[in-house]
C-alpha positions as CSV (number, residue, x, y, z in Angstrom):
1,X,93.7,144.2,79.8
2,X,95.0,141.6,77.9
3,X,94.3,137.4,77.4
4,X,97.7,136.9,80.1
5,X,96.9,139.2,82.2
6,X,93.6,138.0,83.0
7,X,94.8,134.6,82.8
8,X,97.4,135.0,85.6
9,X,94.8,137.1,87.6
10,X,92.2,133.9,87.7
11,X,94.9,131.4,88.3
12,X,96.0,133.2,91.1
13,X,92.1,133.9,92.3
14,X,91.9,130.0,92.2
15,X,94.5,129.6,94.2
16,X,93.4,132.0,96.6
17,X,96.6,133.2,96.9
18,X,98.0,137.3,97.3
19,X,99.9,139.1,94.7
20,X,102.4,139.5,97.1
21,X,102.9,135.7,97.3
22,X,103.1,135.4,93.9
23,X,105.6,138.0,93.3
24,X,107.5,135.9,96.3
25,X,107.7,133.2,94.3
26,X,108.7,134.5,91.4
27,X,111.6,136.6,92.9
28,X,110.0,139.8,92.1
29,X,108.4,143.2,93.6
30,X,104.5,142.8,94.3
31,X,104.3,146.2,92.3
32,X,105.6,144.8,89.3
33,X,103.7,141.3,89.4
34,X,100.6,143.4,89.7
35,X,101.6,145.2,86.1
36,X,101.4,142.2,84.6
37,X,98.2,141.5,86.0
38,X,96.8,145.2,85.0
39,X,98.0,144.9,81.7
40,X,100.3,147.8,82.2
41,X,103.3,146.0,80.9
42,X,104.7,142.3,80.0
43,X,106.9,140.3,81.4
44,X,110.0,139.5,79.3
45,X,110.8,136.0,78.2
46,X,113.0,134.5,81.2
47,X,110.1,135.6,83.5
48,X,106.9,134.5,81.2
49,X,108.6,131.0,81.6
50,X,108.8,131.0,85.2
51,X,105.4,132.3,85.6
52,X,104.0,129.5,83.1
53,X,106.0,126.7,85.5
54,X,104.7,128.3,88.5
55,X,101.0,128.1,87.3
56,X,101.1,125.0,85.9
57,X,99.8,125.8,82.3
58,X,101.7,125.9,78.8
59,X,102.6,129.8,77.8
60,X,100.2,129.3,74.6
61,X,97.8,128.6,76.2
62,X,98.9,131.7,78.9
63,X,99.5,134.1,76.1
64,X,96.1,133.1,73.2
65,X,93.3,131.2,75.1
66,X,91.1,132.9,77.7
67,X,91.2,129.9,80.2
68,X,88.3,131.4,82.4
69,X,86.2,130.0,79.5
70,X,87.0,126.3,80.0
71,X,86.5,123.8,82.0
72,X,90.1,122.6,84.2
73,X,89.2,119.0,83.3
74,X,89.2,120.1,79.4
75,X,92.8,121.9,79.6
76,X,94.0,118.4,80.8
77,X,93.4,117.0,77.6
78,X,96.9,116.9,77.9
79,X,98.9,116.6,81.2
80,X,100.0,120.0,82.2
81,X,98.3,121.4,78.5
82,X,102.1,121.1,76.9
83,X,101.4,121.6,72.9
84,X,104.9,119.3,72.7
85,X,106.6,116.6,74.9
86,X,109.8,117.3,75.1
87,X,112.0,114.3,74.2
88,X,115.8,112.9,73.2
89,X,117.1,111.2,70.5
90,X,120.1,109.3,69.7
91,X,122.8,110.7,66.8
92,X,120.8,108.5,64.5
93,X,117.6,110.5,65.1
94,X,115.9,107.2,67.0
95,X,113.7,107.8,69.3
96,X,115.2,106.6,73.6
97,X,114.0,105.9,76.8
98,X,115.4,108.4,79.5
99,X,116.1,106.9,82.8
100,X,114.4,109.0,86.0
101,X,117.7,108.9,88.9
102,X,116.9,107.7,91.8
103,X,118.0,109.9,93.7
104,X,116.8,112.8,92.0
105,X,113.5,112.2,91.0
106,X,111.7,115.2,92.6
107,X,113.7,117.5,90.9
108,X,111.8,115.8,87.7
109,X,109.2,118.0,88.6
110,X,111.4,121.0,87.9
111,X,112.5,119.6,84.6
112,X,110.1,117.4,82.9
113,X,109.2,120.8,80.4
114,X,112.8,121.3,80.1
115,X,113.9,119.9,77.0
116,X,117.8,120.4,78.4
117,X,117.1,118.8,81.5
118,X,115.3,115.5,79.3
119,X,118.8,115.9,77.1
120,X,120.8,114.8,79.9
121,X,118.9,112.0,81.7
122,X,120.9,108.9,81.2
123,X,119.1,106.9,77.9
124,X,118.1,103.1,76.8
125,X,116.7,101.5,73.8
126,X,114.3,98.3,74.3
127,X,113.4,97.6,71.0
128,X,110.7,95.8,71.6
129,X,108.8,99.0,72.9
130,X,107.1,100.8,69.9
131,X,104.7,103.3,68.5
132,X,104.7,105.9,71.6
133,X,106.8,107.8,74.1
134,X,108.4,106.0,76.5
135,X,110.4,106.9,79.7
136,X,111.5,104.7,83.0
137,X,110.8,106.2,86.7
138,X,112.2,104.7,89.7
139,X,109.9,102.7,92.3
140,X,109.8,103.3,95.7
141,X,108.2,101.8,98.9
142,X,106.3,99.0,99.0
143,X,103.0,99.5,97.4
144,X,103.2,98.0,94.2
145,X,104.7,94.5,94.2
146,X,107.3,92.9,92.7
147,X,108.0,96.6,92.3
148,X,110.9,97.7,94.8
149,X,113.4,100.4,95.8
150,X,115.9,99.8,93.2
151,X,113.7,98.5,90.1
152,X,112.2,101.2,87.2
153,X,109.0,100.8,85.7
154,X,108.9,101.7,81.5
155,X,105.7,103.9,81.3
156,X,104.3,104.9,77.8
157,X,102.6,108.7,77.5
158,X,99.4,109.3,77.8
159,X,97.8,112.2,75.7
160,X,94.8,112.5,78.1
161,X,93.0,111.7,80.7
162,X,89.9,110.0,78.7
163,X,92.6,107.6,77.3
164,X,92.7,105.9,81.0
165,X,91.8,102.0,81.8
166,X,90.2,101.0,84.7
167,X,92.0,98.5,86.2
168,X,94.9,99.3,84.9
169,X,98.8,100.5,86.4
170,X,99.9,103.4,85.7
171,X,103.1,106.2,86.5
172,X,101.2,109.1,87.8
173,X,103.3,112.5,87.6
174,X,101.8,115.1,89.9
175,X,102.5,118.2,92.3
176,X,101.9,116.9,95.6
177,X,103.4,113.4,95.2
178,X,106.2,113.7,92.8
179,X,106.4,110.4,91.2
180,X,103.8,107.4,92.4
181,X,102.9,104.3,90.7
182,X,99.3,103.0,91.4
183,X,96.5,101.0,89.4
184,X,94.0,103.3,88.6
185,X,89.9,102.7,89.2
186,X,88.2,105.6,87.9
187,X,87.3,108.8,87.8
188,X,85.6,110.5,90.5
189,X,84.2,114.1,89.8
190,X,87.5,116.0,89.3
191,X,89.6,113.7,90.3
192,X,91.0,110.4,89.4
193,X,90.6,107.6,92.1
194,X,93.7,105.0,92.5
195,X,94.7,103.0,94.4
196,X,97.7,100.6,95.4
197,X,98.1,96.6,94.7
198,X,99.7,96.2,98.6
199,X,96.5,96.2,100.3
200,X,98.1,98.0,103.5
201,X,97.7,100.8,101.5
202,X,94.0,102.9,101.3
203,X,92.7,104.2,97.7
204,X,92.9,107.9,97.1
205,X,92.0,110.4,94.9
206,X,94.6,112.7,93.0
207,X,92.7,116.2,91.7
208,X,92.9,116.7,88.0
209,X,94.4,120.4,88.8
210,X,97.5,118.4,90.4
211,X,98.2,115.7,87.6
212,X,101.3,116.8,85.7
213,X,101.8,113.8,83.2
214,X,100.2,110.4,83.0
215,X,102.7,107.0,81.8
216,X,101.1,103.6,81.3
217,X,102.9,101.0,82.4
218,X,104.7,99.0,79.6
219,X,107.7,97.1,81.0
220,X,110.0,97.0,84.5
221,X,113.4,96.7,85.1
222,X,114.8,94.9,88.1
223,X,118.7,95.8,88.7
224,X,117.8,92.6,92.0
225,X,116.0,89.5,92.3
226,X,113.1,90.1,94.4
227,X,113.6,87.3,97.0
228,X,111.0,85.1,98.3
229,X,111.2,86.9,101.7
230,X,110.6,90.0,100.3
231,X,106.7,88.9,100.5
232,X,106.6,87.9,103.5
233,X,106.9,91.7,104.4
234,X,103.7,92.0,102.6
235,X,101.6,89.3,104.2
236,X,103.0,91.4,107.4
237,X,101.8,94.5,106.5
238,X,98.6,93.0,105.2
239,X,97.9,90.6,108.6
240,X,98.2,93.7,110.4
241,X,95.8,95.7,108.5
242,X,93.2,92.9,108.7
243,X,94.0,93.0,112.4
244,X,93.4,97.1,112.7
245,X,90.0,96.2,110.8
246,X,88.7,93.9,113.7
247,X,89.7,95.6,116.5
248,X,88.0,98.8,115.0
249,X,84.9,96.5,114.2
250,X,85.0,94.8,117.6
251,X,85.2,98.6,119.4
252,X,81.6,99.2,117.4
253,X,80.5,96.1,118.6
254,X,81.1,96.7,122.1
255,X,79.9,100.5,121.9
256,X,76.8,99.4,120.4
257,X,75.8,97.0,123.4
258,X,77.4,99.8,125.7
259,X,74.2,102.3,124.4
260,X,71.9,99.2,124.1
């Protein structure tokens, strides 16, 4: 048995997922995937790529560290335990600011390891933006005011999750969600809890095991004015709540004389 093959064996155990699922996804036979898990053979290069996408974890970390020795939390020391953030330069060798599509931001999640796929984002410069990584996502929805459909937000990397501020916004890469933009509160076991600025919205928590990267907000970019009307929207949304909340208080209320 080698370090992969017991690594892929306890990721998949955590998962509580079959071989045969496994294999499914990876567009192989179960009887192969399980050689890999064995230690009977390796997989070749095309395939060791896949499976480190599918699992979530860097291949050097796959290939040299014996991950059933460490805490989840302490592989996140950097989203998704990449040893290098893939990134684009211009022909001078300065450093750019790809731009997420629209339209295509989930498949973001297929591509944010993939230093081809980061080579043919469209790119800015804001000089004013310095010493760190920076990229733009797209907003979307209403949950974080003035940001709309439409407008980016500029998001600086974060190496890890310790680095985080309560109380401050941030662009929040992960599996379930795709890209979501939310202030964040704290952290909460193994899990960070966050929340929205539109109060319509509750606070959740997003597991550690499903954070992919981590951008702090640094700038936005609004392609539209954001219209006065636009709030009113908000103070819809946020009368309506309020009203939810006393009808639900008003039904204890009433219960509680009701068994009284």
């Amino acid at each position: 048995m080698s370090i992969f093959s017991n690594n892929i064996r306890f990721l998949r155990g955590k998962r509580n997922l079959s071989q045969q699922s496994v294999a499914t996804e990876l567009v192989i036979s179960r009887v192969r995937y399980s050689k890999y898990e064995n230690g009977v053979s390796e997989p070749p290069i095309e395939l060791l790529v896949k499976i480190s996408k599918y699992f979530h974890v860097s291949i050097d970390l796959l290939v040299s560290v014996d991950i059933r020795k460490y805490p989840m939390e302490e592989m996140l020391k950097l989203p998704d335990n990449r040893i290098v953030l893939p990134v684009a330069v211009d022909h001078l060798g300065n450093d750019t600011i790809e731009i997420i599509p629209q339209k295509a931001s989930m498949g973001y999640l297929e591509g944010y390891s993939d230093i081809g796929y980061i080579e043919s984002l469209q790119r800015i410069a804001l000089p004013f933006l310095t010493n760190g990584k920076y990229r733009a996502f797209p907003a979307d929805g209403d949950s974080m005011p003035p940001f709309r459909n439409g407008s980016y937000i500029v998001g600086k990397y974060v190496e890890g999750i310790n680095d985080l501020k309560p109380g401050k916004t941030y662009v929040f890469i992960t599996l379930n969600d795709g890209i979501t933009y939310k202030r964040f509160k704290e952290i909460k076991g193994n899990a960070l809890s966050v929340s929205a600025d539109n109060s319509f919205y509750e606070p959740y928590d997003i597991p550690f095991n499903e954070v992919v990267e981590i951008w702090q907000y640094a700038s936005g970019i609004f392609p539209e004015d954001f219209e006065p009307g636009d709030y009113e929207s908000y103070n819809f949304k946020e009368m309506f709540r309020e009203l939810k909340q006393d009808i639900k208080d008003l039904d204890k209320k009433v219960s509680g004389r009701r068994k009284s």
